[in-house]
C-alpha positions as CSV (number, residue, x, y, z in Angstrom):
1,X,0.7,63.4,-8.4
2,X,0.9,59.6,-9.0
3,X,0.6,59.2,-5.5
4,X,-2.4,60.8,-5.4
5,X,-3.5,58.8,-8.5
6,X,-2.1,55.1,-6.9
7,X,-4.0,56.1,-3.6
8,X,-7.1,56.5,-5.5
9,X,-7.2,53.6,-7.7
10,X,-6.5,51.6,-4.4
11,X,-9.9,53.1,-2.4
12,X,-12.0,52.9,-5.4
13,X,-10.8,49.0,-5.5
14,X,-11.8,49.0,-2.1
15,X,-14.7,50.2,-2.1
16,X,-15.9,47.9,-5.0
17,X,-14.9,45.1,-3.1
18,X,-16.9,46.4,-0.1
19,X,-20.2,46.6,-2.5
20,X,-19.5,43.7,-4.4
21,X,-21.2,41.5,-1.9
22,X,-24.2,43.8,-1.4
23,X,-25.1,43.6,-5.6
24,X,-24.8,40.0,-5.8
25,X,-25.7,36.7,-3.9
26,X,-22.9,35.1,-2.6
27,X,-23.3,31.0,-3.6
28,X,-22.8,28.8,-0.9
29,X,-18.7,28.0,-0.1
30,X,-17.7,25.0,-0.9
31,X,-17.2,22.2,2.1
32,X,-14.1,21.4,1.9
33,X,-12.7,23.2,4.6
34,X,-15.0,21.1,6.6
35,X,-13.5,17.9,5.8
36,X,-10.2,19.5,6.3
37,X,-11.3,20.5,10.1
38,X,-13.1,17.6,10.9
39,X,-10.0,15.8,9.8
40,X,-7.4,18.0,11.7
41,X,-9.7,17.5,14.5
42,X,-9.5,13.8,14.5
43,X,-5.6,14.0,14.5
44,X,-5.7,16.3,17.3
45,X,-7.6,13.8,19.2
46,X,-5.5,11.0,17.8
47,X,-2.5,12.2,18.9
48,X,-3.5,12.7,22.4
49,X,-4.6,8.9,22.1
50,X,-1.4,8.0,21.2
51,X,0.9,9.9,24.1
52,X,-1.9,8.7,26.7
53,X,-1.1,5.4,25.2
54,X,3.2,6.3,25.2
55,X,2.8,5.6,21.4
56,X,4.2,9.0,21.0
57,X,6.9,10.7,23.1
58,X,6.6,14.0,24.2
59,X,8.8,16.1,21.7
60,X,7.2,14.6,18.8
61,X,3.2,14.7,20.4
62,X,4.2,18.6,20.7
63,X,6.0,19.4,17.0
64,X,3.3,17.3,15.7
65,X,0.5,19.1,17.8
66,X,1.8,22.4,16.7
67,X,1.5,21.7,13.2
68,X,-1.9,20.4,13.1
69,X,-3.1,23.3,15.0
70,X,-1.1,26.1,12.3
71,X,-3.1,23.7,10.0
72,X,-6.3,24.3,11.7
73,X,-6.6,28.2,12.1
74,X,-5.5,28.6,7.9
75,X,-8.7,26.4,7.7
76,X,-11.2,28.0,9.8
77,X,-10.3,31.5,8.7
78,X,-12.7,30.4,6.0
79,X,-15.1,28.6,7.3
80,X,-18.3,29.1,6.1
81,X,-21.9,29.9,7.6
82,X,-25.4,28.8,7.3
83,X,-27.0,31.1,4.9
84,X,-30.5,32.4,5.0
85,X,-33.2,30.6,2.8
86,X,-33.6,34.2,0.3
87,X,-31.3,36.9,-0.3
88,X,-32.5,40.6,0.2
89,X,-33.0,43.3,-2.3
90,X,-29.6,45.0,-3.5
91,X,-29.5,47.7,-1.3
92,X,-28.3,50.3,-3.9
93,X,-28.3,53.5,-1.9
94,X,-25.9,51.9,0.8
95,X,-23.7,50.9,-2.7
96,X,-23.5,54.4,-3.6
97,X,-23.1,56.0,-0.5
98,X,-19.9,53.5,-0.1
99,X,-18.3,54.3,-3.5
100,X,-18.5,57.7,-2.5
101,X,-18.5,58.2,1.2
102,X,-15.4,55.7,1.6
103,X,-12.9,57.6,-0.6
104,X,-14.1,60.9,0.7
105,X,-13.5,59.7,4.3
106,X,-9.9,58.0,3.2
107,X,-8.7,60.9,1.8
108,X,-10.0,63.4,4.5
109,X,-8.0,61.4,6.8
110,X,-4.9,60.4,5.1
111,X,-4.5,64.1,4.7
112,X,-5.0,64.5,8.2
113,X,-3.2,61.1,9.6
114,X,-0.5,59.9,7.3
115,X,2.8,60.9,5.6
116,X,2.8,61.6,2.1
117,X,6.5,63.0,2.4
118,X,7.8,59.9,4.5
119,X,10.7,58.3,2.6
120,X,10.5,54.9,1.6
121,X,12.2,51.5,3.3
122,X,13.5,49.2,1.4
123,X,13.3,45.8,2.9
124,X,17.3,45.6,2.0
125,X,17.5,47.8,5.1
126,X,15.3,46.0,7.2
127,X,18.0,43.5,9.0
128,X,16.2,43.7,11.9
129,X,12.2,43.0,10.3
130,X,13.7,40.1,8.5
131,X,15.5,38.4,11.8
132,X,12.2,38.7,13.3
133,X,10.2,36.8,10.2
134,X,12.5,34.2,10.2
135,X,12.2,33.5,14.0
136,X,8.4,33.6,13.6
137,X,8.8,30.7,11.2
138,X,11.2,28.7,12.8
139,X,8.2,27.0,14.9
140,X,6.2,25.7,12.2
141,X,9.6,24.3,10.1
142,X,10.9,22.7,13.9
143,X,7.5,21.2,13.9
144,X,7.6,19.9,10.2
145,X,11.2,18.7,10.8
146,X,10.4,17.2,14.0
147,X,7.5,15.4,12.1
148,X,9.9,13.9,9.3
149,X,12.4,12.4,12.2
150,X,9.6,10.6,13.3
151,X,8.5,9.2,9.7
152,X,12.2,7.9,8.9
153,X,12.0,6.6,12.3
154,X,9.0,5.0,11.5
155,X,10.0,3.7,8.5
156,X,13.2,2.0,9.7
157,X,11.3,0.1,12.8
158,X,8.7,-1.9,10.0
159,X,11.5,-2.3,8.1
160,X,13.2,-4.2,10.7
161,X,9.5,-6.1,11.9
162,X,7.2,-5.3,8.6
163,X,4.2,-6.8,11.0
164,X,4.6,-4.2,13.8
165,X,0.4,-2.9,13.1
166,X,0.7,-0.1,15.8
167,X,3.7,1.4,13.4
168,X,1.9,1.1,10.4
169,X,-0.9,3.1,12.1
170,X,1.6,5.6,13.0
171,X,3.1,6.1,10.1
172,X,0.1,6.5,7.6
173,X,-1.3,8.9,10.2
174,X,2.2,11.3,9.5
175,X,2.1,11.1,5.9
176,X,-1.9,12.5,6.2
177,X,-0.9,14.9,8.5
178,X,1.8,16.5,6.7
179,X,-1.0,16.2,3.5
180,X,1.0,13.7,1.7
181,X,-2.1,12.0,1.0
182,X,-1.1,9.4,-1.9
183,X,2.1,7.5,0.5
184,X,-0.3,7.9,3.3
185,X,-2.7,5.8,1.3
186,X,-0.1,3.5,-0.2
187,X,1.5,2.6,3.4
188,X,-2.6,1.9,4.6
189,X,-2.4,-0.5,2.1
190,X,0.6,-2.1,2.5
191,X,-0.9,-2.7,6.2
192,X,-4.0,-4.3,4.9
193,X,-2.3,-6.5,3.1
194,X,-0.3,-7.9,6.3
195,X,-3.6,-7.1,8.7
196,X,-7.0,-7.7,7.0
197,X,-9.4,-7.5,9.5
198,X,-8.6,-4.0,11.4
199,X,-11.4,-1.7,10.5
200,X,-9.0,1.9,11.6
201,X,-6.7,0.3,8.1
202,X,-9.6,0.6,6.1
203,X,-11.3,3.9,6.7
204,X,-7.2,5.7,7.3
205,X,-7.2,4.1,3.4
206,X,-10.5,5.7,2.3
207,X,-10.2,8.7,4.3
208,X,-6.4,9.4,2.4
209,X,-7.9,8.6,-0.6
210,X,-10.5,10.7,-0.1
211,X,-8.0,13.9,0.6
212,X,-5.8,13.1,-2.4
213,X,-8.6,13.3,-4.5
214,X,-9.7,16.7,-3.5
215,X,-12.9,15.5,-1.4
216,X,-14.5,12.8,-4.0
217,X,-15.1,9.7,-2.8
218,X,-14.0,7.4,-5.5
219,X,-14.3,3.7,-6.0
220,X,-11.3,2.2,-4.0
221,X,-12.6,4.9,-1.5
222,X,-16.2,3.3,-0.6
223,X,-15.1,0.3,-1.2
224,X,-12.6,0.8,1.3
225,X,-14.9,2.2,3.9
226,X,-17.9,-0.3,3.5
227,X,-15.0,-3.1,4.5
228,X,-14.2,-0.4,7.8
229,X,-18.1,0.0,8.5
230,X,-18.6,-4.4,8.0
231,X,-15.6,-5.0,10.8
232,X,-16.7,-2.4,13.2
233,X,-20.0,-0.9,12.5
234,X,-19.6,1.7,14.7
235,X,-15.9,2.8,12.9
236,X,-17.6,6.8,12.9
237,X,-15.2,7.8,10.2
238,X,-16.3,4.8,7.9
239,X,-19.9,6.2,8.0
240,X,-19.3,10.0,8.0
241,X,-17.5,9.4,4.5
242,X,-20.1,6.7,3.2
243,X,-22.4,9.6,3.6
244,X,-20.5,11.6,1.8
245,X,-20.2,9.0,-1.3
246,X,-24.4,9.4,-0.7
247,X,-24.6,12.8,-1.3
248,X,-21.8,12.6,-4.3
249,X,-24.0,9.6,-6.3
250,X,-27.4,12.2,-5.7
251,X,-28.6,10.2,-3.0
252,X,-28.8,13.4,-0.5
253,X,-31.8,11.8,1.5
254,X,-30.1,8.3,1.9
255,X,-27.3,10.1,3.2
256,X,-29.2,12.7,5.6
257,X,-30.5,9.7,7.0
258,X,-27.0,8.4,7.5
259,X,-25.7,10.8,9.2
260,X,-28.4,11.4,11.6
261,X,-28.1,8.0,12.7
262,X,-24.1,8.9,13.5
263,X,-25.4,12.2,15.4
264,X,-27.8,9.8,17.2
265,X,-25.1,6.9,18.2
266,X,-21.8,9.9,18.7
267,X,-20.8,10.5,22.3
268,X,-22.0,14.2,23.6
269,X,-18.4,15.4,24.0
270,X,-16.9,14.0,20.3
271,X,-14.6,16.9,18.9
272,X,-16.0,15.9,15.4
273,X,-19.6,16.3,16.4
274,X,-20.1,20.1,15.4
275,X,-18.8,19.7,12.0
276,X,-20.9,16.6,11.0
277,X,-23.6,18.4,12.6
278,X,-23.2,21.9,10.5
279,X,-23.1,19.5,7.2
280,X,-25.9,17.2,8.1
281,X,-28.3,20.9,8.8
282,X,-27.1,22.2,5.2
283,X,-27.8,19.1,4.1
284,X,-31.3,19.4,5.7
285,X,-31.7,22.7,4.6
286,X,-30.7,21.8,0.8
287,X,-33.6,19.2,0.7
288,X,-36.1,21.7,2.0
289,X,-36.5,20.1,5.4
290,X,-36.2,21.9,8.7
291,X,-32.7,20.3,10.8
292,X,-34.1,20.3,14.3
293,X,-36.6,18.2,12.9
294,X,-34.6,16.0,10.7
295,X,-31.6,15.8,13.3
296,X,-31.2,14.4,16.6
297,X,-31.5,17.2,19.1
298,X,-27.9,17.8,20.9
299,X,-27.4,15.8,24.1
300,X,-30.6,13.4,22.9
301,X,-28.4,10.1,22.2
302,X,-27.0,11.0,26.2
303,X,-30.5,11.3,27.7
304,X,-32.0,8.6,26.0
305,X,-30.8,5.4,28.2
306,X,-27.1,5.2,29.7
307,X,-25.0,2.9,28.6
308,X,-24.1,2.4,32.5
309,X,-22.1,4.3,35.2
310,X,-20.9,7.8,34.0
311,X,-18.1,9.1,35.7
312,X,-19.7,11.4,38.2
313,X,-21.5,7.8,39.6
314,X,-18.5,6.3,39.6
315,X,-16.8,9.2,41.4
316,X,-19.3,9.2,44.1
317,X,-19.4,5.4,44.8
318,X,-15.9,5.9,45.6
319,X,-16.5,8.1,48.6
320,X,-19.2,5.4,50.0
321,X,-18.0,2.7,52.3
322,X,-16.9,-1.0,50.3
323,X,-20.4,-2.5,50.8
324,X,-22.7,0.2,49.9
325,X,-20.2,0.7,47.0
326,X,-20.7,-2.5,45.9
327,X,-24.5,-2.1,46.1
328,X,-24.8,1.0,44.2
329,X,-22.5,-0.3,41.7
330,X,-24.5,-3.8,41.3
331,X,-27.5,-1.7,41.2
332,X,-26.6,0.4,38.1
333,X,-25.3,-2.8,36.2
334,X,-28.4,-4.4,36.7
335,X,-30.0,-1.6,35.3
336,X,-27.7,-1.6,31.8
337,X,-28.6,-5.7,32.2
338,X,-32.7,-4.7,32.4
339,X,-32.2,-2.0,29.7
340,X,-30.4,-4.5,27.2
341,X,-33.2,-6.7,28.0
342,X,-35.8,-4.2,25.9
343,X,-32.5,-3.1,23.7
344,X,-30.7,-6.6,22.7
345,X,-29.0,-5.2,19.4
346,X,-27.1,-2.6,21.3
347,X,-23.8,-4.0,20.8
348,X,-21.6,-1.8,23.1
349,X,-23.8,-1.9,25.5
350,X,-23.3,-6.5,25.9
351,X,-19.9,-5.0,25.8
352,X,-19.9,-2.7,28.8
353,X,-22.1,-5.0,30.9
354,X,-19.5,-8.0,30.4
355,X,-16.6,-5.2,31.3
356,X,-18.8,-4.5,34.8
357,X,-19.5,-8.0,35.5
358,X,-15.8,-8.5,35.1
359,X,-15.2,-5.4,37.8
360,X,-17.6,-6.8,39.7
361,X,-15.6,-10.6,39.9
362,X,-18.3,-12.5,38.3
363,X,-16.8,-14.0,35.8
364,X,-19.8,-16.6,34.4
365,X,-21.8,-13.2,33.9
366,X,-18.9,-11.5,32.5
367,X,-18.6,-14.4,29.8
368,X,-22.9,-14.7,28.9
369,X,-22.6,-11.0,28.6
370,X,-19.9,-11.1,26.1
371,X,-20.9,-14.0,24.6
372,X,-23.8,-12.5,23.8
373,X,-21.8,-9.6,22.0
374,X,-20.2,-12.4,19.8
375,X,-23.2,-13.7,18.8
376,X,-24.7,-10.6,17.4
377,X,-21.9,-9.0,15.7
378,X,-19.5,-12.3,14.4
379,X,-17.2,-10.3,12.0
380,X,-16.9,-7.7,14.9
381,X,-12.9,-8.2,15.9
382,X,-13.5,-6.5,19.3
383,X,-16.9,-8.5,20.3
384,X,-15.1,-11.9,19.2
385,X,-11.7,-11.3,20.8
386,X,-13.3,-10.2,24.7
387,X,-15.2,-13.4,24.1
388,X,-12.0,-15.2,24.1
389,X,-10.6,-13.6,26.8
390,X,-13.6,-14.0,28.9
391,X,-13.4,-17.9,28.4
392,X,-9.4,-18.1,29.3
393,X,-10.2,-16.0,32.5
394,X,-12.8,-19.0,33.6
395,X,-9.8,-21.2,32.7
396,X,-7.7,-19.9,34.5
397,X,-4.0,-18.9,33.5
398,X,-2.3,-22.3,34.0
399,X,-4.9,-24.9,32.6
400,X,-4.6,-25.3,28.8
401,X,-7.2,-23.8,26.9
402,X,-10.4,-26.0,26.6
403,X,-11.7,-27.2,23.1
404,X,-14.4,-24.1,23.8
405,X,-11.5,-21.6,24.3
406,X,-9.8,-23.1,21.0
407,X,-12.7,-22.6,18.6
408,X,-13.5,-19.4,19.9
409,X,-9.3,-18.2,19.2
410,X,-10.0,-19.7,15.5
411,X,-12.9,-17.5,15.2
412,X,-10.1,-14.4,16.0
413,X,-7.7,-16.1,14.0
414,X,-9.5,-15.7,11.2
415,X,-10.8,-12.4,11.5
416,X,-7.1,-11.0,12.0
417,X,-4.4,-13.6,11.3
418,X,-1.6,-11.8,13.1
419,X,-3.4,-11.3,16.3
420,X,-1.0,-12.3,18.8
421,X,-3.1,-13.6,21.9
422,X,-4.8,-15.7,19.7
423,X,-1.2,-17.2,18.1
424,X,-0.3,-17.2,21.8
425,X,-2.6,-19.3,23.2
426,X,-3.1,-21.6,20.2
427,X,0.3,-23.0,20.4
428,X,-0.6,-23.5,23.7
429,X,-3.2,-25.9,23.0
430,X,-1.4,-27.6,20.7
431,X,1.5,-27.7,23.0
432,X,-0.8,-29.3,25.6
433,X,-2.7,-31.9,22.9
434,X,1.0,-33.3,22.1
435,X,0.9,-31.7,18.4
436,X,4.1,-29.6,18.7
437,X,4.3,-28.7,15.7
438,X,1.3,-27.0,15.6
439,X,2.7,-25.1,18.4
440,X,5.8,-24.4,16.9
441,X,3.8,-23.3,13.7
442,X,1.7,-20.9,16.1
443,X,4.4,-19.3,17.8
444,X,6.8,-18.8,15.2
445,X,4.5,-16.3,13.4
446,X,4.3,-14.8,16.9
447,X,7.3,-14.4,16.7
448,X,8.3,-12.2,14.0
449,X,5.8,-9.7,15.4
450,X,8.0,-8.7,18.3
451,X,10.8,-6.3,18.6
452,X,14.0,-8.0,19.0
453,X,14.3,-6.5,22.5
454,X,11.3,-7.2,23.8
455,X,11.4,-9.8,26.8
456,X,7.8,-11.4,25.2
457,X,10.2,-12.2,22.4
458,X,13.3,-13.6,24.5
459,X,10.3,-15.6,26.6
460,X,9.1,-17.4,23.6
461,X,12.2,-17.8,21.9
462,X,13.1,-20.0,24.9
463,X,9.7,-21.8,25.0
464,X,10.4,-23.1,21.3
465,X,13.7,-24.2,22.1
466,X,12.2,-26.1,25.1
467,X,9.6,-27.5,22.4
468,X,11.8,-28.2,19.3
469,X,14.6,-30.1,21.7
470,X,12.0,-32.4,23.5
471,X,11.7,-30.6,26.8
């Protein structure tokens, strides 16, 4: 009998739980698993960066892989939907039919289907059942384990070269993804303090503050991303989360505005596009406005004006023969030239056309076109460091960098202190005005960036024992 009375109490739960949502209005779920997919997105297509790059060797690109993934399905089992402008009516007939059709019909076919009689298992008994758990496991704690190896590994390398910037990306980027948001945050700012001007240290700082703190955006946060968003304004992360600080201070328009302009400026195929999308459109809904009005429609920022040859161009110039090629290619990079003519603050695009004039072997053009880059964005790192580089290609790799070349590796220098070309080719100026130590000064902070194996560092430790004995 207390069967029967469990199995009842357990239908008539059920069954309340199937008409609870049809007698009230469910309120609208809260966004954090949002953030938490957009962010496990973003490491997903981090890490591919990374072993594309050989940052990240295979074993650890796949245990870490694995675990952002597990990470991603427990967060999109919950993921909300865009819910309709008015609820209906409670639908009470369909209530009561359930409360008493669905323990009718579970009863009518347990009597029917199951095994009142059956004796029970104790899990005691169940050798096999638990092997099986503890295999199904084994995956996720390889992956976790596999994940802290590379974190002590990590950790040892900047403690042997504390300027290594490429570690210190590394390693902040492990402690988020295995959610251990406050060290993640401390090691980005440890970085900062050794690399000020690299906008990907700022929002990783703002972004793990941002976790830690349960999805607020607090001071240090916006702080933190306003500093991303003035050295690269294009730093997508920076400006998704200065949206969110918008819509936190009540200043849901300001931010809808925000991040339409990031839909508007994100490439077509960005993995986070989607989820910024779905919260700018509930966004739009919240303020009474319709989205496909207030939001860029998909694919717009593609169609508008490209930024110059796509792939598929690129892919069939290769098939013509070398002079046609040539004339196809020089046709569409006059176009992005013509274009930037009507469109001069479009900074990527300087960018790109001083990368094709550089294909292209046209140096002079390659340097006006990034020269022009510099000009309009001069805290931009990027913009002022291709500058530089265009100016020692017209050099040429033997002559000594001209007084031009200098001030423009200053203007580097001073963006990012420990950028090594920059250090590199200043003590070569200084080398070739007779100021060794200047040279010496250059080239020593050079040098405690690089590994002890590396050959850069063995070729530069002989170059300043050439220059400190007289030779």
């Amino acid at each position: 009998m207390s069967l029967w009375l469990a199995l009842a109490t357990m239908t008539l739960l059920a069954a309340a739980l199937v008409a609870a949502p049809l007698v009230r209005r469910a309120g609208r779920p809260a966004p954090r698993r949002d953030y938490d997919l957009r962010v496990y997105r973003a490491q997903l297509e981090e890490l591919t960066r990374e072993q594309e790059r050989g940052l990240l060797g295979e074993r650890e690109a796949v245990a870490a892989r694995i675990e952002v993934e597990r990470r991603m399905l427990a967060a999109a089992a919950g993921r909300p939907r865009r819910q309709d402008a008015a609820a209906p009516a409670t639908p009470w007939p369909a209530v009561i039919a359930l409360l008493v059709a669905l323990p009718a019909l579970a009863g009518g076919l347990y009597w029917h289907l199951g095994s009142p009689g059956q004796p029970d298992a104790p899990f005691a008994g169940r050798a096999e059942e638990r092997r099986q758990l503890a295999a199904t496991g084994a995956g996720s704690e390889g992956a976790l384990a596999s994940v802290a190896t590379m974190i002590a590994d990590l950790e040892a390398r900047l403690e042997a070269d504390p300027d290594d910037l490429e570690s210190w990306l590394r390693l902040s980027r492990a402690y988020a993804l295995t959610r251990q948001f406050e060290r993640a945050a401390e090691r980005y700012r440890q970085a900062i303090a050794r690399h000020q001007g690299v906008a990907a240290l700022q929002s990783g700082l703002g972004e793990a503050l941002v976790m830690a703190g349960g999805g607020v955006v607090s001071p240090e946060a916006r702080a933190a991303f306003e500093r991303a968003i003035e050295l690269d304004s294009g730093d997508a992360r920076a400006r998704f989360y200065a949206g969110l600080a918008m819509v936190q201070r009540g200043e849901r328009r300001h931010a809808l505005d925000a991040w339409a302009a990031l839909i508007a400026d994100a490439p077509g195929d960005a993995p986070w596009l989607p989820d910024l999308r779905l919260q700018a459109a509930t966004l739009a809904e919240e303020l009474g406005l319709d989205p496909d009005e207030a939001l860029p429609a998909p694919g717009a920022a593609t169609a508008a004006a490209p930024d110059g040859p796509s792939p598929g161009q690129m892919r069939a110039a290769e098939d013509l023969p070398p002079a046609e090629r040539e004339e196809m290619v020089r046709g569409m990079v006059a176009g992005l030239a013509a274009r930037l003519e009507r469109q001069p603050d479009d900074l990527e695009g300087w960018r790109m056309l001083g990368r094709s004039w550089g294909v292209l072997g046209e140096p002079e053009r390659a340097a006006d076109a990034y020269a022009e880059a510099a000009r309009r964005a001069p805290d931009d790192l990027g913009a002022q460091t291709d500058y530089a580089g265009a100016l020692l290609a017209l050099d040429g790799a033997d002559a000594p960098p001209s007084p031009e070349v200098v001030a423009q590796l200053e203007k580097v220098l001073a963006l990012d202190r420990d950028n090594a070309e920059a250090l590199f080719h200043l003590g070569r100026a200084s080398a070739a005005q007779g100021d060794p130590s200047g040279a010496v000064r250059h080239w020593q902070r050079l040098l405690a960036q690089l590994p002890a194996s590396s050959p850069e560092r063995a070729a530069l430790e002989n170059l300043l024992e050439s220059l400190e004995s007289g030779g």
